[in-house]
C-alpha positions in Angstrom: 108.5 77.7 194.5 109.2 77.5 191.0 107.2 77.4 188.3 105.7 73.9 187.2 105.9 72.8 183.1 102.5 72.2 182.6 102.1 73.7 178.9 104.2 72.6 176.3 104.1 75.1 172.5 105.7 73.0 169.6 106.4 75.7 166.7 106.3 74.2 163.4 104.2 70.9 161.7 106.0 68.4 159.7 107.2 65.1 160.9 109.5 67.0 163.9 106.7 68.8 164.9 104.0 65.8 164.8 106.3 63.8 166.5 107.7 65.5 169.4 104.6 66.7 170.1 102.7 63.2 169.6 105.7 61.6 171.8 105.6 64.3 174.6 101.6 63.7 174.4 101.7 59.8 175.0 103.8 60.2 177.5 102.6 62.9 179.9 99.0 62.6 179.4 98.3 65.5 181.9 100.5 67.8 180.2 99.0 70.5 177.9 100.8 70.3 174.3 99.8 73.0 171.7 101.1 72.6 167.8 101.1 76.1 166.3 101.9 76.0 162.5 101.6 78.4 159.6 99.2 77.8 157.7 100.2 76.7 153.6 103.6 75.8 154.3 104.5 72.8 152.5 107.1 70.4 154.6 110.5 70.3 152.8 109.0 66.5 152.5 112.4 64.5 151.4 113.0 62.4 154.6 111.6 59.4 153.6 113.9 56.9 155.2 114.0 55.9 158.5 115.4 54.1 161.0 114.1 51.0 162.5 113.7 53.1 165.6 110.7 54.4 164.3 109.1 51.1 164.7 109.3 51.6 168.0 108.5 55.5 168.2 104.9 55.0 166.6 104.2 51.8 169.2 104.8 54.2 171.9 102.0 57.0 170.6 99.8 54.0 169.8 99.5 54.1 165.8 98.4 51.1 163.9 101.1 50.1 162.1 98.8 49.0 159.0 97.3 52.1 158.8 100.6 53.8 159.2 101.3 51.6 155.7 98.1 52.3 154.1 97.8 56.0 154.9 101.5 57.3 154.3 102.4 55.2 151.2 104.9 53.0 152.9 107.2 50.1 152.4 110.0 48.3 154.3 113.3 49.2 154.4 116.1 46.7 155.3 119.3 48.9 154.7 120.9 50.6 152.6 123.1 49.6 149.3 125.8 51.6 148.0 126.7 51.7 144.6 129.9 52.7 143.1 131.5 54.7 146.0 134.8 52.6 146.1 136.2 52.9 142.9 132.9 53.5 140.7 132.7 50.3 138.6 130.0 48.5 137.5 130.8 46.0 140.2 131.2 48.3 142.9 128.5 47.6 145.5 127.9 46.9 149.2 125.6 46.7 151.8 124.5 48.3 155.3 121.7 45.9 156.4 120.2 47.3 160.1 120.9 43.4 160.9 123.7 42.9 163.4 126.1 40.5 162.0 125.7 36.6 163.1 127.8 36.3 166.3 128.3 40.2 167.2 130.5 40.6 169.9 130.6 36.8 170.4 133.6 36.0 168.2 136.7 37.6 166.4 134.2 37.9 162.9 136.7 40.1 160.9 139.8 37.9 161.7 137.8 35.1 160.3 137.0 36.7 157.4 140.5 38.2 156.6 141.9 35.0 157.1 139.8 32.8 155.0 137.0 34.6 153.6 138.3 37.8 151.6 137.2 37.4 148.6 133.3 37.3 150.0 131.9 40.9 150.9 131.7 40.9 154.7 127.9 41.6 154.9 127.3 39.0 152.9 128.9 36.5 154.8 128.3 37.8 158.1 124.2 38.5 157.7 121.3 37.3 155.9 119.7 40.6 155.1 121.7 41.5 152.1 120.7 38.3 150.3 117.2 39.2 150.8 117.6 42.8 150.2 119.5 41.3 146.3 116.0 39.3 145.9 113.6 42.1 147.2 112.3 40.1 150.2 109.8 41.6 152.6 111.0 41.3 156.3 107.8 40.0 157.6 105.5 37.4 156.8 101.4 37.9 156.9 100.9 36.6 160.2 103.9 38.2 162.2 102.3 40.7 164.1 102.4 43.9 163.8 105.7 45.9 165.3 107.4 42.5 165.0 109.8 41.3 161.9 111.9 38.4 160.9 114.3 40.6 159.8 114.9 44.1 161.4 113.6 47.1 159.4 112.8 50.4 159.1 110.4 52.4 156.6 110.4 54.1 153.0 107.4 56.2 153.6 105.6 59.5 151.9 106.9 63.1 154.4 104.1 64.5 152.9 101.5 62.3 154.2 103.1 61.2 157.2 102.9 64.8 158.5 99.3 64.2 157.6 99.0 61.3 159.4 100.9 62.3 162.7 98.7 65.1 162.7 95.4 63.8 162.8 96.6 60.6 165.1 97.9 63.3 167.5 94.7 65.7 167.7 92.2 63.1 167.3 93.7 60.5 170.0 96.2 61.9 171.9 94.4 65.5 172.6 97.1 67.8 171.0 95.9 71.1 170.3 96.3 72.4 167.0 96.8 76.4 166.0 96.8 77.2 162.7 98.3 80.9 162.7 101.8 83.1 161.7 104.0 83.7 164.3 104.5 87.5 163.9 106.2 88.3 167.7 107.8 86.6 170.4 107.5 87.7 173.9 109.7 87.4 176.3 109.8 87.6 180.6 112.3 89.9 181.9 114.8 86.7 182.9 114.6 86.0 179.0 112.5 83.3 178.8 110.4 83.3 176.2 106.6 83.6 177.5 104.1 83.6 174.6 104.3 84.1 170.9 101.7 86.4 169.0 99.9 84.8 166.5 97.6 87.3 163.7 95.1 84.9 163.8 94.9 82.9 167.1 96.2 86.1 169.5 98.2 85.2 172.1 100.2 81.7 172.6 101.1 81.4 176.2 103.9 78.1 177.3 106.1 77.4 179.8 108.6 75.5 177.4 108.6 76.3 173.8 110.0 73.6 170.8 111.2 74.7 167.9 110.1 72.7 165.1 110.2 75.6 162.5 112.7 74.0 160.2 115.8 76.0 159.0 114.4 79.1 160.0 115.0 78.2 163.5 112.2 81.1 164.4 113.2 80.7 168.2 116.6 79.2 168.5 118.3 80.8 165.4 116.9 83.8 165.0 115.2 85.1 168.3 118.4 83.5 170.7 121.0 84.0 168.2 122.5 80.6 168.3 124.8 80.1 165.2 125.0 77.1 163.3 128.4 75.5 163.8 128.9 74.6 160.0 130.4 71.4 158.9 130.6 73.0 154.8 134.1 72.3 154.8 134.1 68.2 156.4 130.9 67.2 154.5 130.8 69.3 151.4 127.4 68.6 149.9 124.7 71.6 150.7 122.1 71.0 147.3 119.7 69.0 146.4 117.5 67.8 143.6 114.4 66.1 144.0 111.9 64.3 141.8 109.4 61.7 142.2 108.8 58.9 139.5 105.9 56.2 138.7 107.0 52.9 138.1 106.7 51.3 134.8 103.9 48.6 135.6 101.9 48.2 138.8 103.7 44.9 139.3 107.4 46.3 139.3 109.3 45.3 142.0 110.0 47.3 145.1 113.0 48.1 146.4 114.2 46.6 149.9 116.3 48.9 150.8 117.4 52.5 149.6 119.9 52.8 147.0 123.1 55.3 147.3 124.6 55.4 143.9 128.0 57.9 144.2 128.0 60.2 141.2 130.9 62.7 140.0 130.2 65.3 142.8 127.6 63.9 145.1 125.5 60.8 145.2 122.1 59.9 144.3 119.3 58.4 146.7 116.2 56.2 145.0 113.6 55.1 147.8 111.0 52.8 146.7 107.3 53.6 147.8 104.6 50.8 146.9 103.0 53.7 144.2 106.2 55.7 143.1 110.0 56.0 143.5 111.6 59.0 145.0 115.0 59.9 143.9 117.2 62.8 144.5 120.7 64.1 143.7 122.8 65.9 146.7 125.8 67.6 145.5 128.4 70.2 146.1 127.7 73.8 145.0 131.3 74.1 145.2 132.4 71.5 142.7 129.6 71.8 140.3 126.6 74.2 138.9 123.0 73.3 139.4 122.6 72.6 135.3 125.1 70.2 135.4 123.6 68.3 138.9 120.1 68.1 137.2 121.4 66.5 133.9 123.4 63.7 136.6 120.1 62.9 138.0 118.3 63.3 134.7 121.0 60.8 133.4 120.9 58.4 136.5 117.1 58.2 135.7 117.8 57.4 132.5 120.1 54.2 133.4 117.2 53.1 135.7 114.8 52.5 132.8 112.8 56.0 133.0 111.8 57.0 129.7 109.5 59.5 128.3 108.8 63.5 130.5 110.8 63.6 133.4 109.1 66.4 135.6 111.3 68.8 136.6 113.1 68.4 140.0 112.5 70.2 143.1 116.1 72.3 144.3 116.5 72.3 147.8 119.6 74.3 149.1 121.1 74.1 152.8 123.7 74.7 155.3 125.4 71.7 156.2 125.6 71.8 160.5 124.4 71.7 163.9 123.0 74.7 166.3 126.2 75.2 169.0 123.3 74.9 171.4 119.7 73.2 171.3 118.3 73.8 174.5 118.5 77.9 175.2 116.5 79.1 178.4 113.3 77.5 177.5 113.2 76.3 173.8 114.8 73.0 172.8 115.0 72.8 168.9 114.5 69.3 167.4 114.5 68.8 163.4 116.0 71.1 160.8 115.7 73.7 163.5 118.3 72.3 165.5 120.4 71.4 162.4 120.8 69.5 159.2 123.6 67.0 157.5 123.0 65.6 153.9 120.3 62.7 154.4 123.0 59.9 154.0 122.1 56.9 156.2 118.7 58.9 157.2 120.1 60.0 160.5 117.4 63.3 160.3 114.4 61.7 161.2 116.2 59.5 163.7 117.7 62.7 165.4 113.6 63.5 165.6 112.8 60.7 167.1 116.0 60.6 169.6 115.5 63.9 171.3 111.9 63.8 171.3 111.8 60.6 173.4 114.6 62.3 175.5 112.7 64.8 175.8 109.4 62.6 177.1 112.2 61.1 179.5 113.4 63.8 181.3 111.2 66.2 180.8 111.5 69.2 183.7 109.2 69.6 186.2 109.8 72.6 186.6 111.7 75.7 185.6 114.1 75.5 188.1 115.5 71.7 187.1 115.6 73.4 183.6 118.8 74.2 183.3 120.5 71.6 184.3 118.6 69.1 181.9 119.2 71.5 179.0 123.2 71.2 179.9 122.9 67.6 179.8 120.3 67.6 177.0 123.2 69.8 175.0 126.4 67.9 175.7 124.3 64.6 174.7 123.2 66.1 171.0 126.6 67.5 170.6 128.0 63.7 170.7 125.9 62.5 168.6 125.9 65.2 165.5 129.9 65.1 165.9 129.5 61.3 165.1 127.0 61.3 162.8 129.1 63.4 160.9 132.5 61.1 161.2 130.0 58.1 160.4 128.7 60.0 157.2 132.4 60.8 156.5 133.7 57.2 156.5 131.4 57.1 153.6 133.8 59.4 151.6 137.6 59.3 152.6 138.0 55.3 151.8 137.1 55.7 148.6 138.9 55.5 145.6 137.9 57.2 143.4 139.7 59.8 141.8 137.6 61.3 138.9 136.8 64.6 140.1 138.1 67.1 142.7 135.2 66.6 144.6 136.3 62.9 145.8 140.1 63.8 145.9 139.3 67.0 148.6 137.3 64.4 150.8 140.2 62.4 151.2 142.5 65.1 152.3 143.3 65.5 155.6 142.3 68.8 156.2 138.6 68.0 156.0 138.8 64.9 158.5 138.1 65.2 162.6 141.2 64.5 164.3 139.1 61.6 166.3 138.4 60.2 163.0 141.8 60.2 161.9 142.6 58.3 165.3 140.1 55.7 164.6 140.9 54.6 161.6 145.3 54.6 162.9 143.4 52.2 165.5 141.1 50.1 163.5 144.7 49.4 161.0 145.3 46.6 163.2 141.9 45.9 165.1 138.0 45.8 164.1 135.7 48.7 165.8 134.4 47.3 168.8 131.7 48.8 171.6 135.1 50.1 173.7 135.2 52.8 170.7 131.4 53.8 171.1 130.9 53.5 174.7 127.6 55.3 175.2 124.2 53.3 175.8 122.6 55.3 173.2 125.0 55.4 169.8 123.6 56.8 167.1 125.6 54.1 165.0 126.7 51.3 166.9 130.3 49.6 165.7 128.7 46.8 164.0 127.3 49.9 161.8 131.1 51.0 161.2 132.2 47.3 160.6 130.0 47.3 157.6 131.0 50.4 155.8 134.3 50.1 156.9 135.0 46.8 155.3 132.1 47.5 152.8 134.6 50.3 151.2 137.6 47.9 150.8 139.5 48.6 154.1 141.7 45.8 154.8 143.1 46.0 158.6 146.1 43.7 159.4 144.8 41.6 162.2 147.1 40.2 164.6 146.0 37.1 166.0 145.1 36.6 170.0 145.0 33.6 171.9 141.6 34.7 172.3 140.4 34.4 169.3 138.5 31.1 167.7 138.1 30.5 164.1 135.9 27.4 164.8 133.7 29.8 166.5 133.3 32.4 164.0 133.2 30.1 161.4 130.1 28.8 163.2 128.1 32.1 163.1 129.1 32.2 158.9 127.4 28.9 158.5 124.4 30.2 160.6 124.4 33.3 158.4 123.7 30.6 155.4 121.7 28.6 157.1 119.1 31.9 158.2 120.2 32.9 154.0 118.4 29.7 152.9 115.5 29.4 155.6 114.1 32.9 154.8 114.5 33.7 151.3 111.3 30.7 150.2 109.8 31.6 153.3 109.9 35.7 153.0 107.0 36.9 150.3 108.1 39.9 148.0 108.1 43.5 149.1 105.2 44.4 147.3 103.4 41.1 148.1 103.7 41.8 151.1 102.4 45.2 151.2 99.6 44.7 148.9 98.5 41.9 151.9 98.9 44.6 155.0 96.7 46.8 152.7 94.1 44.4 152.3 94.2 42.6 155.9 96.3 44.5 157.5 98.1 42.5 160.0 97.6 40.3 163.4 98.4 42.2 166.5 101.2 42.7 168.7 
């Protein structure tokens, strides 16, 4: 009989580690799951956007969303905004609310638009959650319970301390055993499964399925099984970063609803909003320019946003933009930086996290012998869904217009664009993206999510009309957009209104 997975080893802390290993917890509560992590190594600690997936993720392991606010520093986040990546005026700006747009998949919404609407953004006339992203609305009001919004959201939180917070939520309530020692050996079986790593301060680590959550090292997958990173340096150039976090001028300043993209002359800058500080960062291509000249663009960017006086010095990060040809080997899945890492545009990192930890939880093997054929599937699954997260983060780049530096001219060529890609946008010239393009249940970006940046970054399909289509009926979900619009923006408090209330009373149940 083959052998049954009773003790799961997560390698590595952090958010990947602290979530897979709280997810695979909550969900098999007679499975043994060990954390070992080194002891004194910081978190690389920049993913602080998420998803409003992760809503959902910290219901299921049974954190309190107000002490998930108080204890990690975090506020809402309703989107994102983009600033200056079309043709890098002043005016140059457009939304990606998580909202789907009024009357998704019920009516021909683009047509409408095109026809009568063009000189509106789209977002702004097919949702409400730009207009209160523009006026810094909170997504929830003081009595909606917890989990539940209004408006659909996600989080701005602290990495730092949500590791911190995972941690002790997962060891305290959910019985995850915590090893603080260095990995110095892996040992294998003789069918070259991995059967226990040596620790120097803990001995031997004994598993039957082993996670690798040990950032870009990759410890198990990278450098133990030798599977290469399939680079994506030459589609999505960007592979630095700087990093820097800033207070805010008065306790009262307003907080951001959403995080801000602002395209600069070889990268773009991100600024996050946290209810105590602002977290802003600069991700650039080594290739177009030199590290002194990134760090005086994000000096000067902090500048234009009214930061004045000592500017700490930011935090470099470098990486390898791509994805691990495999993530399941034998018996170690890698899930965070292990298994791979894009620039953080659109947050997909943490979402990746959460996505193959709860697949994991889902399908987890019973035994050894049912391994391998979950890992194929597990594989072919994460394969699809780095290859479109990285056309998604490309559709970012090759409508623009901008044509001040190499760096925006090589994103637009050819040569740097996935043939499927290519194919889409030849299809969406005379049709919106619809489901039929995206058929999986699970899409990392739905096409509502393509709709937006799509017509966000000035492409103008030429719609033919079908007898199918309705104006009156699409015209119908526009003046329920403004309707919604006018409802919730008196009724919404401010970001940090809102905040300051969960920290005080936290919030009614769900």
């Amino acid at each position: 009989m083959s052998k049954p997975i009773e003790h799961v080893v997560v390698v590595g802390g952090g958010s990947a580690g602290w979530l897979t290993a709280g997810v695979l917890a909550a969900e098999h509560p007679r499975l043994t799951v060990t954390l070992v992590e080194s002891p004194g190594v910081p978190p690389i600690g920049v993913g602080e956007g998420t998803w409003p997936s992760m809503r959902e993720t910290l219901q299921r392991i049974g954190v309190s969303e107000a002490a998930f606010f108080r204890e990690c520093d975090a506020a809402f986040k309703q989107g994102s905004r983009f600033d200056r990546w079309v043709d890098g005026s002043d005016g140059d700006v457009y939304f990606h609310p998580f909202s789907l747009p009024q009357g998704y998949g019920e009516a021909n919404l683009v047509a409408a638009w095109q026809r009568a609407h063009r000189g509106v953004p789209f977002a702004d006339l097919v949702s409400y959650q730009p207009h209160l992203c523009v006026q810094g609305r909170a997504p929830k009001q003081p009595q909606t319970p917890e989990y539940a919004g209004v408006a659909n959201y996600g989080y701005h939180l602290d990495a730092g301390k949500f590791g911190v917070f995972l941690q002790k939520h997962c060891v305290d309530k959910l019985r995850v055993r915590h090893v603080l020692a260095h990995v110095v050996d892996i040992l294998s079986n003789d069918d070259g499964d991995i059967a226990a790593l040596r620790t120097r301060e803990a001995g031997l680590i004994e598993g039957d399925l082993f996670i690798d959550c040990t950032g870009m090292a990759a410890l198990l997958l990278g450098r133990h099984y030798g599977v290469p990173l399939v680079s994506q340096r030459d589609v999505l150039f960007n592979d630095r970063a700087l990093a820097v976090q800033v207070p805010y001028p008065t306790d009262d300043t307003p907080i951001a609803s959403q995080t801000t993209s602002t395209a600069q002359s070889h990268g773009w800058t991100w600024d996050i909003g946290l209810p105590a500080r602002r977290g802003v960062g600069y991700v650039y291509s080594s290739a177009h320019v030199d590290d002194n000249a990134a760090e005086q663009t994000i000096r000067a960017y902090l500048a234009s946003t009214g930061i004045t006086g000592e500017i700490p010095a930011p935090r470099k990060i470098a990486f390898d933009p791509g994805y691990r040809a495999r993530f399941w080997e034998r018996n170690v899945v890698a899930i965070g930086l292990s298994a791979g890492f894009i620039e953080p545009l659109e947050a997909s990192a943490l979402a990746l996290v959460e996505l193959s930890a709860s697949w994991l939880a889902d399908d987890l093997p019973a035994t050894r012998a049912q391994m391998d054929t979950i890992a194929a599937r597990f594989n072919e699954a994460f394969t699809y869904r780095w290859e479109r997260i990285i056309d998604f983060l490309k559709l970012h780049y090759v409508l623009s217009k901008r044509t001040d530096t190499d760096y925006w001219l090589d994103h637009r060529a050819a040569r740097t664009q996935s043939p499927r890609l290519r194919e889409l946008l030849a299809l969406w010239r005379t049709r919106a993206p619809s489901r039929r393009d995206f058929p999986r249940i699970e899409e990392i970006f739905p096409s509502a999510s393509w709709q937006y940046i799509l017509y966000g970054m000035g492409f103008r399909p030429e719609l033919t009309a079908r007898a199918s289509d309705l104006p009156e009926r699409a015209d119908q979900y526009f003046r329920e957009a403004a309707r919604l619009t006018a409802r919730m923006l008196p009724q919404l408090p401010a970001n940090r209104e809102m905040l300051h209330h969960i920290r005080q009373f936290g919030m009614p149940p769900g």
